[in-house]
ChimeraX commands (.cxc) that place a marker at each C-alpha (Angstrom):
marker #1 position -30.50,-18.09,11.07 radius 0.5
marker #1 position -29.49,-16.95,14.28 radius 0.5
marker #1 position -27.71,-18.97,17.49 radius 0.5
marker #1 position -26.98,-17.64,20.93 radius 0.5
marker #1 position -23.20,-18.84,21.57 radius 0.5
marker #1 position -21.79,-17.79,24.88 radius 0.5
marker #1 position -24.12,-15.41,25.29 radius 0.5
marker #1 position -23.76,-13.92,21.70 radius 0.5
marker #1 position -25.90,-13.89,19.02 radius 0.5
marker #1 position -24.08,-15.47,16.05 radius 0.5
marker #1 position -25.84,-14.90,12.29 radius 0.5
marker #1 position -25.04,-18.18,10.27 radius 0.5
marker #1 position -25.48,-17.47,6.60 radius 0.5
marker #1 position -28.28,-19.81,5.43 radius 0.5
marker #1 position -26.53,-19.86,2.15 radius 0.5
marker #1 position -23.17,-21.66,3.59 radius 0.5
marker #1 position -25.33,-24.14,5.62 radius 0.5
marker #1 position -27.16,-25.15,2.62 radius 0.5
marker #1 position -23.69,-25.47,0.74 radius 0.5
marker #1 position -21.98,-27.56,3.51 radius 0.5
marker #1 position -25.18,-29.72,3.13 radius 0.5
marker #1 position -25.10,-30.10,-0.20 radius 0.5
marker #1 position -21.72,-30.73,-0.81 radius 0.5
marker #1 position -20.60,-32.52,2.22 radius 0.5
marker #1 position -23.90,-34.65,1.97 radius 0.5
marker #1 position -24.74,-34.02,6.03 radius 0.5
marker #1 position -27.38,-32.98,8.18 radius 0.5
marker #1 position -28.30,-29.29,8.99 radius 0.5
marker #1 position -27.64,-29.57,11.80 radius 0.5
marker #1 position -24.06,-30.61,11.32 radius 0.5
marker #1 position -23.48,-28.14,8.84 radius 0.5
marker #1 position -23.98,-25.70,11.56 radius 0.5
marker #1 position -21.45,-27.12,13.72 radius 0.5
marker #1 position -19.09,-27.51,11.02 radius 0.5
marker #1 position -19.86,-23.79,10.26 radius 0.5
marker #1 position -19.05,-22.98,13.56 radius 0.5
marker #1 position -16.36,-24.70,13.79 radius 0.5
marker #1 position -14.88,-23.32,10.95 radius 0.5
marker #1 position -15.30,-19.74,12.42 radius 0.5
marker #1 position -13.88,-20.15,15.65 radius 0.5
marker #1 position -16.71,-19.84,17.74 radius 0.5
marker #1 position -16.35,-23.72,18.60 radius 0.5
marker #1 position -13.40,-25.76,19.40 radius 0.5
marker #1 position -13.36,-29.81,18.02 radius 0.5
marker #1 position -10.66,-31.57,20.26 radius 0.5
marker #1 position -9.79,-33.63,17.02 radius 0.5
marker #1 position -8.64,-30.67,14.99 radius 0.5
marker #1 position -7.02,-28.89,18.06 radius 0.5
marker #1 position -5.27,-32.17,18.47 radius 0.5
marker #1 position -4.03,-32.62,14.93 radius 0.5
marker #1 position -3.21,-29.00,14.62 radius 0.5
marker #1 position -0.92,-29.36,17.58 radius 0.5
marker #1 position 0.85,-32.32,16.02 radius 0.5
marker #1 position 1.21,-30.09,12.61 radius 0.5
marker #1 position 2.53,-27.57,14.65 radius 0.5
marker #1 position 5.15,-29.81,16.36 radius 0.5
marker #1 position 6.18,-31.45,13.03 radius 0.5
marker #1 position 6.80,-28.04,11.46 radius 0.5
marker #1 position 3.84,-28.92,8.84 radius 0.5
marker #1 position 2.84,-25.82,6.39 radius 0.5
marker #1 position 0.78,-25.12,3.69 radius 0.5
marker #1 position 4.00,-24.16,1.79 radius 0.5
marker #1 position 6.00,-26.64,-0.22 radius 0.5
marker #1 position 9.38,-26.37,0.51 radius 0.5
marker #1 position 12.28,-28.12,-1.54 radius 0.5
marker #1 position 15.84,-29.35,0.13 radius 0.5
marker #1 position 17.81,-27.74,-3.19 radius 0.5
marker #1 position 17.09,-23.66,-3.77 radius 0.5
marker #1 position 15.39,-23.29,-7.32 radius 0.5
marker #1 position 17.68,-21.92,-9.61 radius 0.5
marker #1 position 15.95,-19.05,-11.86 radius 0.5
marker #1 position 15.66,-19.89,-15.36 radius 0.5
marker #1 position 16.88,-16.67,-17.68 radius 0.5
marker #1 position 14.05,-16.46,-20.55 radius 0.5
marker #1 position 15.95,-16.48,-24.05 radius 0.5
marker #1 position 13.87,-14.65,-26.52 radius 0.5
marker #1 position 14.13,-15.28,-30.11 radius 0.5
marker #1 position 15.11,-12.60,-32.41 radius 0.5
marker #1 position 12.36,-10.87,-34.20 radius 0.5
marker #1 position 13.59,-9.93,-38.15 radius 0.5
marker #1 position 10.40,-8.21,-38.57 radius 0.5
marker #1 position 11.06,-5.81,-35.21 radius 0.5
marker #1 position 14.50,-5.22,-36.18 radius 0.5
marker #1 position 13.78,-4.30,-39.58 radius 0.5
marker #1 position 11.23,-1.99,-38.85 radius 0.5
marker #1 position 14.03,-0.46,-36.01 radius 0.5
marker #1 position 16.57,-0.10,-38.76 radius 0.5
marker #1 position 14.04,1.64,-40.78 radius 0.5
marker #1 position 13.02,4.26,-38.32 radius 0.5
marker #1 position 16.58,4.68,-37.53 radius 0.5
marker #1 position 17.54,5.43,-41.18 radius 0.5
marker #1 position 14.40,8.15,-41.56 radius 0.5
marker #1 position 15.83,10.10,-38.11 radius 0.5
marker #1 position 19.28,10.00,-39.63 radius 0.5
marker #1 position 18.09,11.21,-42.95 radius 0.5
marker #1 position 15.78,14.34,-41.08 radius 0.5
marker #1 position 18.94,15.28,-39.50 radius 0.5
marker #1 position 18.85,13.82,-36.14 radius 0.5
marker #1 position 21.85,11.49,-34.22 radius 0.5
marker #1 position 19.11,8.23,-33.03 radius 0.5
marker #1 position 20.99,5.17,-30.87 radius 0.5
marker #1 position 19.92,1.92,-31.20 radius 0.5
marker #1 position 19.53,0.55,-27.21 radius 0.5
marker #1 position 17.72,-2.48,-28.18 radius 0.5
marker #1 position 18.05,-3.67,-32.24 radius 0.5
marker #1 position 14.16,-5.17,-31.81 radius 0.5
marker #1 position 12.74,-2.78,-29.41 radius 0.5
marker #1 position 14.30,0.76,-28.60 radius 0.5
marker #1 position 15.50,3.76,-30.47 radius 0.5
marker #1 position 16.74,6.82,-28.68 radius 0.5
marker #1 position 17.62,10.08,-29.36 radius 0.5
marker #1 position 18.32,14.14,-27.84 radius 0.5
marker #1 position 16.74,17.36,-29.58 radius 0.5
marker #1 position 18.17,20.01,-27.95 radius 0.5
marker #1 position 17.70,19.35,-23.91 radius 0.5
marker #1 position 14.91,16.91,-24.76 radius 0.5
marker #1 position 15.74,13.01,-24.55 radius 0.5
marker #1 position 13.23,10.75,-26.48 radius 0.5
marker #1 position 12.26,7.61,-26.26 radius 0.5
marker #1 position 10.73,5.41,-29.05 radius 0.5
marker #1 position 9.34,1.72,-27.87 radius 0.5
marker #1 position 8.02,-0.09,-30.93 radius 0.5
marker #1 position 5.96,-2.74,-29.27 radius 0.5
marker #1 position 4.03,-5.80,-31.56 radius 0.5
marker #1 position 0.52,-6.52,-30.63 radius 0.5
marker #1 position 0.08,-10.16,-29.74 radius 0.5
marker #1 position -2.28,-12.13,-32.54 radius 0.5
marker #1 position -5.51,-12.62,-31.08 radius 0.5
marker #1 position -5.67,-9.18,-28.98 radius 0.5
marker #1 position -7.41,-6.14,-30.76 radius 0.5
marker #1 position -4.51,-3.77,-31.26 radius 0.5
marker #1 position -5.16,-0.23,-30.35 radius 0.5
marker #1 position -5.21,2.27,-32.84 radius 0.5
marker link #1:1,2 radius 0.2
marker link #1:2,3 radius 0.2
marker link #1:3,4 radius 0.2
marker link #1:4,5 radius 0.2
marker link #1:5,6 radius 0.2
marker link #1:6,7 radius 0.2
marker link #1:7,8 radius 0.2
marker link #1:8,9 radius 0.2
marker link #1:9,10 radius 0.2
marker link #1:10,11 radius 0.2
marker link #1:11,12 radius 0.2
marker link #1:12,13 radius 0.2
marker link #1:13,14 radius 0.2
marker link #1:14,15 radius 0.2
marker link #1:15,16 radius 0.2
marker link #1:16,17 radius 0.2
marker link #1:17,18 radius 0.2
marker link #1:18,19 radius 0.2
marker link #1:19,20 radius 0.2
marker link #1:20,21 radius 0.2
marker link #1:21,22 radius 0.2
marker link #1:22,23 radius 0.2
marker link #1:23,24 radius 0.2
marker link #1:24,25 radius 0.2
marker link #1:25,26 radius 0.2
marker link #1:26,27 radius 0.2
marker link #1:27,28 radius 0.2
marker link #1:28,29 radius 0.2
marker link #1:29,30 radius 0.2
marker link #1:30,31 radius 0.2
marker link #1:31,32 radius 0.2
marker link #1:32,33 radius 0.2
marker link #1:33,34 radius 0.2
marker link #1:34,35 radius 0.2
marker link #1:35,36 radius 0.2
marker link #1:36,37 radius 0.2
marker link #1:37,38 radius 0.2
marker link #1:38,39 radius 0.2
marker link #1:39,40 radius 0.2
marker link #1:40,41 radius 0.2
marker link #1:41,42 radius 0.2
marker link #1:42,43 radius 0.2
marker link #1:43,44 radius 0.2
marker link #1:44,45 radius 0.2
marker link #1:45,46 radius 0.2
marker link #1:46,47 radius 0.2
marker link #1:47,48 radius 0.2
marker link #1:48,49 radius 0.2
marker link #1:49,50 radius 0.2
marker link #1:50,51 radius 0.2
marker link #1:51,52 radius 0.2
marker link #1:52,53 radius 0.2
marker link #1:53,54 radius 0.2
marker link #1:54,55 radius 0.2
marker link #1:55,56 radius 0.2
marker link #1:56,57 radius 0.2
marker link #1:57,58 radius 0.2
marker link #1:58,59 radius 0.2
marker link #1:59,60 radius 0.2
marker link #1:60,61 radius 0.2
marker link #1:61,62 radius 0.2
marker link #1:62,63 radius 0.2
marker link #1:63,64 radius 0.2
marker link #1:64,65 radius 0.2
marker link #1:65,66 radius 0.2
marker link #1:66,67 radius 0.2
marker link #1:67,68 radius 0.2
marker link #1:68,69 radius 0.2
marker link #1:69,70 radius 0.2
marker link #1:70,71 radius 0.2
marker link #1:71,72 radius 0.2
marker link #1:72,73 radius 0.2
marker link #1:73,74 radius 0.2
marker link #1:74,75 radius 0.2
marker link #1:75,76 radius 0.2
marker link #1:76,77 radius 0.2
marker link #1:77,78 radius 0.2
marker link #1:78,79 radius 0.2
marker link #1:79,80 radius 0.2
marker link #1:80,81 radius 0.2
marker link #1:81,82 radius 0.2
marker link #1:82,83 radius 0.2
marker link #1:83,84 radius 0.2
marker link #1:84,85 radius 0.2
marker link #1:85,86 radius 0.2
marker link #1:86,87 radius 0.2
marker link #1:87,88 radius 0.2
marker link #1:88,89 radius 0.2
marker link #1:89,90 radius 0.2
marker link #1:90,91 radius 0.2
marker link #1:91,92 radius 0.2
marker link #1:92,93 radius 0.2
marker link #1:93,94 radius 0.2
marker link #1:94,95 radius 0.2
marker link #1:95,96 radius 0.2
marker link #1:96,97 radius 0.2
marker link #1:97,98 radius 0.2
marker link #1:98,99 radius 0.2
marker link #1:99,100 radius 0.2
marker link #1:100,101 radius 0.2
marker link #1:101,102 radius 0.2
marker link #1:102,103 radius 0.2
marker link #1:103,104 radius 0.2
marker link #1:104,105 radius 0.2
marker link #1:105,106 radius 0.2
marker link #1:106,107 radius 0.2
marker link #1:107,108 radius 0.2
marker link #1:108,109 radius 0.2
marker link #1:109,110 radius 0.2
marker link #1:110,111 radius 0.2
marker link #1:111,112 radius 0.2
marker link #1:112,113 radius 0.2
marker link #1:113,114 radius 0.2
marker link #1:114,115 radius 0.2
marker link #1:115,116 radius 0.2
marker link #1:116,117 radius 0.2
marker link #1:117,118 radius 0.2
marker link #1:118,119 radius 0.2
marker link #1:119,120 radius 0.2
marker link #1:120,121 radius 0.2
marker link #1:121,122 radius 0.2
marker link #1:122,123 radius 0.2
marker link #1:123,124 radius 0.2
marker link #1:124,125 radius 0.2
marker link #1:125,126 radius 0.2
marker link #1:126,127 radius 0.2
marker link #1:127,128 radius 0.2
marker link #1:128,129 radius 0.2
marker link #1:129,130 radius 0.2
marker link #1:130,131 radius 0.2
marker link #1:131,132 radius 0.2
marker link #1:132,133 radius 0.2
view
């Protein structure tokens, strides 16, 4: 549908019309000024209005508290079967020769051959996801 505003023509979606009908429950024809509206290419004195008042009384979209929000620090709790597994891993390097550091007991083991630094990130697949082989 098609309406000549200001001496353009303006395409209004038939699709949000029959929405604003539907689930506003008002004429078509106030569906397309709503839908107007909306867009800009009409100005309602009653929203102007109350959007000047929001302006003057600071009003946002935001929620805003008086006290800051203190960030919580996330404890985890320690995983015996991660660690194990760690300690394992360790052991084998240490018994193929190699000098492995433990940076994180449940997580990281790390380790130099020759100018090379490695990296190993043992990471446990959540139950429910399909782990990847």
């Amino acid at each position: 549908m098609y309406t000549n505003i200001n001496g353009k023509n303006i395409n209004i979606p038939d699709k949000e019309i029959d929405k604003l009908v539907t689930v506003l429950k008002i004429s078509h024809d106030e569906a397309v000024q709503t839908w107007l509206e909306d867009e800009g290419y009409l100005e309602n004195p009653v929203v102007e209005e109350l959007t000047q008042k929001a302006k003057v009384n600071k009003i946002s979209r935001e929620a805003k508290s008086e006290k800051p929000r203190k960030p919580t620090k996330r404890v985890r709790k320690p995983d015996e079967e991660k660690e194990k597994l760690i300690e394992i891993l360790s052991n084998s390097l240490k018994n193929a020769g190699f000098e492995p550091q433990i940076t994180n007991k449940s997580k990281i083991i790390e380790l130099n051959i020759g100018e090379n630094h490695y990296k190993i990130d043992l990471i446990k697949q959540r139950t429910g996801k399909k782990a990847t082989k």
